[in-house]
C-alpha positions as CSV (number, residue, x, y, z in Angstrom):
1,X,0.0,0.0,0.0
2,X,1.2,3.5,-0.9
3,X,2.1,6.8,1.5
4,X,-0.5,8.4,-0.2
5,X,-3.4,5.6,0.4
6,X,-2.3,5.8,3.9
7,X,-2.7,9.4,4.8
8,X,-6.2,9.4,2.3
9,X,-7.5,6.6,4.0
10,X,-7.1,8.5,7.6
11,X,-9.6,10.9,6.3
12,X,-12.7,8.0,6.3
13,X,-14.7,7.0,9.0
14,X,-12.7,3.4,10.5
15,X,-15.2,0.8,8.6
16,X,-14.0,2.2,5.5
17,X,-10.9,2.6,6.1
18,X,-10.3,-1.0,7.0
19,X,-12.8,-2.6,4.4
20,X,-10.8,-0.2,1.4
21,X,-7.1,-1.4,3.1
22,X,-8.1,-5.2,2.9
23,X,-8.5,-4.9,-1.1
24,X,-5.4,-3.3,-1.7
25,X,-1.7,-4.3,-2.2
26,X,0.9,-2.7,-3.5
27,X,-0.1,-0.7,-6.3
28,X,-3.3,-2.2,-7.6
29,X,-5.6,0.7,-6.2
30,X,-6.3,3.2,-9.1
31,X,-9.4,5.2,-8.0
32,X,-11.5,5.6,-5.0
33,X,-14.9,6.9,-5.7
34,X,-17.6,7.8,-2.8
35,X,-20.9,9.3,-3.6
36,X,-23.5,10.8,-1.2
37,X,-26.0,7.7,0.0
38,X,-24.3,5.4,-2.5
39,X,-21.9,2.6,-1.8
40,X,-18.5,3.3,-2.5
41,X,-16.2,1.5,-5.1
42,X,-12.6,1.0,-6.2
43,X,-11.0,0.8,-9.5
44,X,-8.3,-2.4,-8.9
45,X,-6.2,-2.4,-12.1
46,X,-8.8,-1.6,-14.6
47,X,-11.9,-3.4,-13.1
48,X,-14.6,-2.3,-10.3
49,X,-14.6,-3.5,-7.3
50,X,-17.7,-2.2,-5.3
51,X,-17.7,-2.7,-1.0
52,X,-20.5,-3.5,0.9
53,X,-20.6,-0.2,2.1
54,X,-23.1,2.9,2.3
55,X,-21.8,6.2,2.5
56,X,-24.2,7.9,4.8
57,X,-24.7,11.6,4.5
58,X,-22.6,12.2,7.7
59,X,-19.8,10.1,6.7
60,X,-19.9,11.7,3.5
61,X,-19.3,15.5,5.1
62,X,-16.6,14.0,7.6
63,X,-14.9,12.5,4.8
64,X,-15.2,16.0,2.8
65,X,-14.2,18.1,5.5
66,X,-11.1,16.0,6.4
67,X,-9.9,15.9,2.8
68,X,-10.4,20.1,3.3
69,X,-8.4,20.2,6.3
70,X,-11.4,21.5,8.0
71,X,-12.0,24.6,4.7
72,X,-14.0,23.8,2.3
73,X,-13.3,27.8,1.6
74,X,-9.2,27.3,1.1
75,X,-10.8,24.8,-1.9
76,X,-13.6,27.3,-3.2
77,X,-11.6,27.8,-6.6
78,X,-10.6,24.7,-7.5
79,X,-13.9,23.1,-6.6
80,X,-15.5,25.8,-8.8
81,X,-12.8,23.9,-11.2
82,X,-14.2,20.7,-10.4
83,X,-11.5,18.8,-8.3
84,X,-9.8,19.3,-5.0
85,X,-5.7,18.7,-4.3
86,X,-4.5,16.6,-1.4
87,X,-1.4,16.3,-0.2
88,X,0.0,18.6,-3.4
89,X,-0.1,15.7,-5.5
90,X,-3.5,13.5,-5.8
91,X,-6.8,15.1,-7.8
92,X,-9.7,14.7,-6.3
93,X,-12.9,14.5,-8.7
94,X,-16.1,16.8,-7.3
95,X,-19.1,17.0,-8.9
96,X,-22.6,18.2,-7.5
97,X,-25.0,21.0,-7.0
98,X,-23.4,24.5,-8.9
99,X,-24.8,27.9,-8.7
100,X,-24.3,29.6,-11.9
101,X,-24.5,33.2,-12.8
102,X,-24.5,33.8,-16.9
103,X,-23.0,30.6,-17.2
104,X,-20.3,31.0,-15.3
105,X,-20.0,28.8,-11.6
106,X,-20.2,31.3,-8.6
107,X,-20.5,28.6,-6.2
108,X,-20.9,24.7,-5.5
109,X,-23.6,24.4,-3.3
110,X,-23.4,20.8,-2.3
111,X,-21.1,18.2,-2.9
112,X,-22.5,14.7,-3.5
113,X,-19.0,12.6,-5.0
114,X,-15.4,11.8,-4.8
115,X,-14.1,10.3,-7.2
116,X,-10.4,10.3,-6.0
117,X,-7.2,9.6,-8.5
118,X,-4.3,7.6,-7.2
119,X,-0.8,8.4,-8.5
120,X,1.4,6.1,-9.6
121,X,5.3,6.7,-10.2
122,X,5.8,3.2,-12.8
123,X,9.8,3.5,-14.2
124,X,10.4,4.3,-17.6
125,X,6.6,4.1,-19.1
126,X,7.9,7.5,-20.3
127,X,10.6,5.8,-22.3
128,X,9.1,5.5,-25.3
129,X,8.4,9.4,-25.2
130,X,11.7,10.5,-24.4
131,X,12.8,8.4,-27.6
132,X,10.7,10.0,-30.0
133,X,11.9,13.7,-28.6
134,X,15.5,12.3,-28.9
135,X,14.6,11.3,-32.4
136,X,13.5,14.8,-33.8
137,X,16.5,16.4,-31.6
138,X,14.6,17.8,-28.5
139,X,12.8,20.3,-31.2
140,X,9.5,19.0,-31.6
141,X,6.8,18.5,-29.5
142,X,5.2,15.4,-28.8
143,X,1.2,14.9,-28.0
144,X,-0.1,12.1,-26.1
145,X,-3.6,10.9,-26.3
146,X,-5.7,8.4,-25.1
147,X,-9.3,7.7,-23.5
148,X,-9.8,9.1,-19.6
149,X,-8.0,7.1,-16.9
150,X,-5.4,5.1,-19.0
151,X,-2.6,6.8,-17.7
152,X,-1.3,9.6,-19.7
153,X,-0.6,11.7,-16.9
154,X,1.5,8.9,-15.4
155,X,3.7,8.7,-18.7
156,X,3.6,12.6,-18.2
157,X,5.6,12.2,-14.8
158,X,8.1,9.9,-16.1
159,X,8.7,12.1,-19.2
160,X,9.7,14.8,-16.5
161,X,11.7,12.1,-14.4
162,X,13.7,11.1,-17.1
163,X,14.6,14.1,-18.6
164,X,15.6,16.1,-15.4
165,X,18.2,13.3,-14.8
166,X,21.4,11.7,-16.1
167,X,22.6,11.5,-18.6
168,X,19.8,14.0,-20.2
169,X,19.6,16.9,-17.7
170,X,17.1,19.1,-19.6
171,X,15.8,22.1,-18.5
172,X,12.2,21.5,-17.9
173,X,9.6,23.5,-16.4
174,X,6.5,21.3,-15.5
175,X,3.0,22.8,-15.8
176,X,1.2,21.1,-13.0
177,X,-2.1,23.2,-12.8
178,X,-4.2,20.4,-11.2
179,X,-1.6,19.5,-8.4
180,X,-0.9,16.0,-10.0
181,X,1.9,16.1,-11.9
182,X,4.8,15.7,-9.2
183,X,6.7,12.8,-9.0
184,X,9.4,11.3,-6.0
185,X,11.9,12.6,-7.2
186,X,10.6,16.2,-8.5
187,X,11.9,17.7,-5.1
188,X,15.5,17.2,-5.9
189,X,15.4,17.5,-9.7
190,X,18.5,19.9,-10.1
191,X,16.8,21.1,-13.4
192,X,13.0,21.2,-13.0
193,X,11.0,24.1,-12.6
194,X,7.0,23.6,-11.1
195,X,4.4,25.9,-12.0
196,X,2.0,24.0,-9.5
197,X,-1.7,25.8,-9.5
198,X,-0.8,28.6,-12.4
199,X,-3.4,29.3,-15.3
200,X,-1.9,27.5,-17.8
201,X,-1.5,30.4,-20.0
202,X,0.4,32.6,-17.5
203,X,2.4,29.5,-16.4
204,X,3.8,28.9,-20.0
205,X,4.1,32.6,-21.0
206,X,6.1,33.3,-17.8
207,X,8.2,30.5,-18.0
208,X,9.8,31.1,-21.4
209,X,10.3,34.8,-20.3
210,X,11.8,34.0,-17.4
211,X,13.5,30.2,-16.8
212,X,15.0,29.2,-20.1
213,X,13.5,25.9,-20.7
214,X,14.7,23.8,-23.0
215,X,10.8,21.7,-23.1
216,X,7.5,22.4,-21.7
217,X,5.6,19.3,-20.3
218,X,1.6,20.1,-19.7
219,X,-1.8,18.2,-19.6
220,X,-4.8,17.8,-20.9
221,X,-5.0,20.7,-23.7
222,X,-8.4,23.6,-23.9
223,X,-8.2,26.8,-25.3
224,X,-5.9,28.9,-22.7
225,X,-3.4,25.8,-23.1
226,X,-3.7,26.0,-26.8
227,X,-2.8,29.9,-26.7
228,X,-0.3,29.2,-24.9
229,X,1.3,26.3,-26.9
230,X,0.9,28.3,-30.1
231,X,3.1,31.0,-27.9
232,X,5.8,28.7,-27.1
233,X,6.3,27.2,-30.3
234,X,7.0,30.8,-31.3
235,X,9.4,30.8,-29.2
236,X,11.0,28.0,-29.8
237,X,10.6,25.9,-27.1
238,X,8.6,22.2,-27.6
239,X,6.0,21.2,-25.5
240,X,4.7,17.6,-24.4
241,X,1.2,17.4,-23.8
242,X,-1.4,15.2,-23.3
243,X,-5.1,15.1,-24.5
244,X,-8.1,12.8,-24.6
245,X,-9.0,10.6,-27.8
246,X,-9.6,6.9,-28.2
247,X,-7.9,7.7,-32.2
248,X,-6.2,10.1,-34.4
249,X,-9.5,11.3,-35.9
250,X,-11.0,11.6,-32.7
251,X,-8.5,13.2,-31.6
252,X,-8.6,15.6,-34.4
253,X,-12.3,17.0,-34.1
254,X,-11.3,19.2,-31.1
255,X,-10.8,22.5,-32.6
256,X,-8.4,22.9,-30.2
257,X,-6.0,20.2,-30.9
258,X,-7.0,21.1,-35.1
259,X,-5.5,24.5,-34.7
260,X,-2.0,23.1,-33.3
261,X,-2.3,20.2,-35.4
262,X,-2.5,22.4,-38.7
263,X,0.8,25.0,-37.3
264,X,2.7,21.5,-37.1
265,X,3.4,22.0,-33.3
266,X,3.3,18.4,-32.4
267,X,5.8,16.2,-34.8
268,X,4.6,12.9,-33.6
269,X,1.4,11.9,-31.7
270,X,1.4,8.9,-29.3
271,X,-1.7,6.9,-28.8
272,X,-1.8,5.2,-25.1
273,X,-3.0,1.8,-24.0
274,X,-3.6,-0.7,-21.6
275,X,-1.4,-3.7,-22.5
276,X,-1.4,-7.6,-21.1
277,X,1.9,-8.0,-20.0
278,X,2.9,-4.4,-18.4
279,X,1.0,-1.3,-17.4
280,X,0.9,0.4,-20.9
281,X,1.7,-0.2,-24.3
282,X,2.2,2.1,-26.9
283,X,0.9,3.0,-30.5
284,X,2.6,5.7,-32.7
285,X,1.2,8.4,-34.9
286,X,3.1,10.5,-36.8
287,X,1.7,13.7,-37.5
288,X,2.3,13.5,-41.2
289,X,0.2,10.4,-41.4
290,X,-2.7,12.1,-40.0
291,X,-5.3,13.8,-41.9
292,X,-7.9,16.1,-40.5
293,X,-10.6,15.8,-42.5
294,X,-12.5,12.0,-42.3
């Protein structure tokens, strides 16, 4: 069981804790997920496993206001966002009741799930990135895409491990807007630079004007990302990203993604997924054999 299971687990009410401790070893545990008046389940390497337990309203708020530290107010933004941090480095899912104002959120008025994201720190699933930028010279970007929850962000994490390391030492500045980017070793990386919580935007805009990296590694790609992206590559400096899409084409029919695709940004896309005999297995796309237009 990992550090971070432990200290999450301390935030449940005992039953829970113990029945949720009993199914898990070593790194099997994916996702926790706990709904208002619903029984809570666990995602155990890629299947469900739901417990014979009810989260009762009470347990539910407990639960909430220990993950807060006792503030639900310190989290007011993020939540507004749609996910709370714990511990700087595991996303919590939120979804409920929101109170909107010309379509923007104002508030979340009640919380009703949890659906809470495990980190894992796998070695070298980034491997196969770190080749392909090693192929086109460390001037290209790369873009990595697959379906929710098949582990893009973990490949993101080694990416930065690697490359902030022997024998690469790159200078990479990390853009970890959701607080779940960091990996074991981030702390000591002699040439890392976090931007943990920025806007995206501002994040990448300030950290080509100020830190001199040599890559920019980011997540899941919308429209201040895309700005942002199209800045860099201005710039000069690549970017590895990530983004959701089960194929090229689907992949493609986000605007976003269209726009960066078409200004050649990304010179090779990588297609994640789950394979038998270790955590992930890759597919490669290069950008030129894509077309944008079905």
């Amino acid at each position: 069981m990992t550090e971070y299971i432990e200290k999450l687990t301390e935030c449940f009410p005992t039953i829970l804790r113990i029945m949720i401790r009993e199914h898990i070893y070593g790194d099997n545990c994916e996702e926790i997920h706990i709904s208002r008046g619903k029984k809570v389940f666990l995602r155990l390497s890629a299947s469900i496993f739901v417990l014979d337990y009810v989260c009762l309203s009470a347990d539910f708020d407990m639960i909430l206001k220990n993950i807060c530290r006792g503030s639900l107010y310190a989290h007011s933004e993020s939540i507004k966002k749609g996910f709370i941090s714990f511990m700087d480095s595991i996303r919590i899912g939120v979804s409920g009741r929101a109170v909107t104002e010309k379509d923007r959120i104002i508030s979340v008025s009640k919380i009703d799930s949890l659906n809470i994201r495990i980190p894992h720190y796998p070695k070298d699933v980034g491997a196969p990135v770190v080749a392909v930028l090693e192929h086109y010279s460390f001037l290209s970007g790369v873009l990595i895409y697959s379906p929710p929850g098949i582990g893009k962000t973990t490949v993101l994490r080694d990416v930065a491990a690697i490359l902030t390391r022997a024998p690469y030492y790159k200078r990479v500045c990390l853009m970890d807007t959701r607080g779940e980017l960091d990996f074991p070793e981030s702390n000591s990386a002699t040439t890392l630079d976090t931007y943990k919580f920025y806007p995206p935007d501002i994040a990448i805009e300030s950290a080509i004007r100020t830190m001199s990296p040599e890559l920019i590694i980011c997540d899941e790609i919308g429209k201040a990302e895309r700005e942002a992206i199209l800045y860099s590559s201005n710039k000069g400096v690549p970017i590895v990203a990530a983004a959701h899409g089960s194929d090229p084409l689907e992949l493609l029919r986000s605007e976003d993604i269209q726009i960066l695709h078409k200004r050649g940004i990304f010179a090779c896309y990588i297609g994640l997924k789950r394979g038998r005999d270790m955590p992930l297995s890759f597919e490669y796309h290069l950008a030129k054999d894509i077309k944008t237009e079905q």
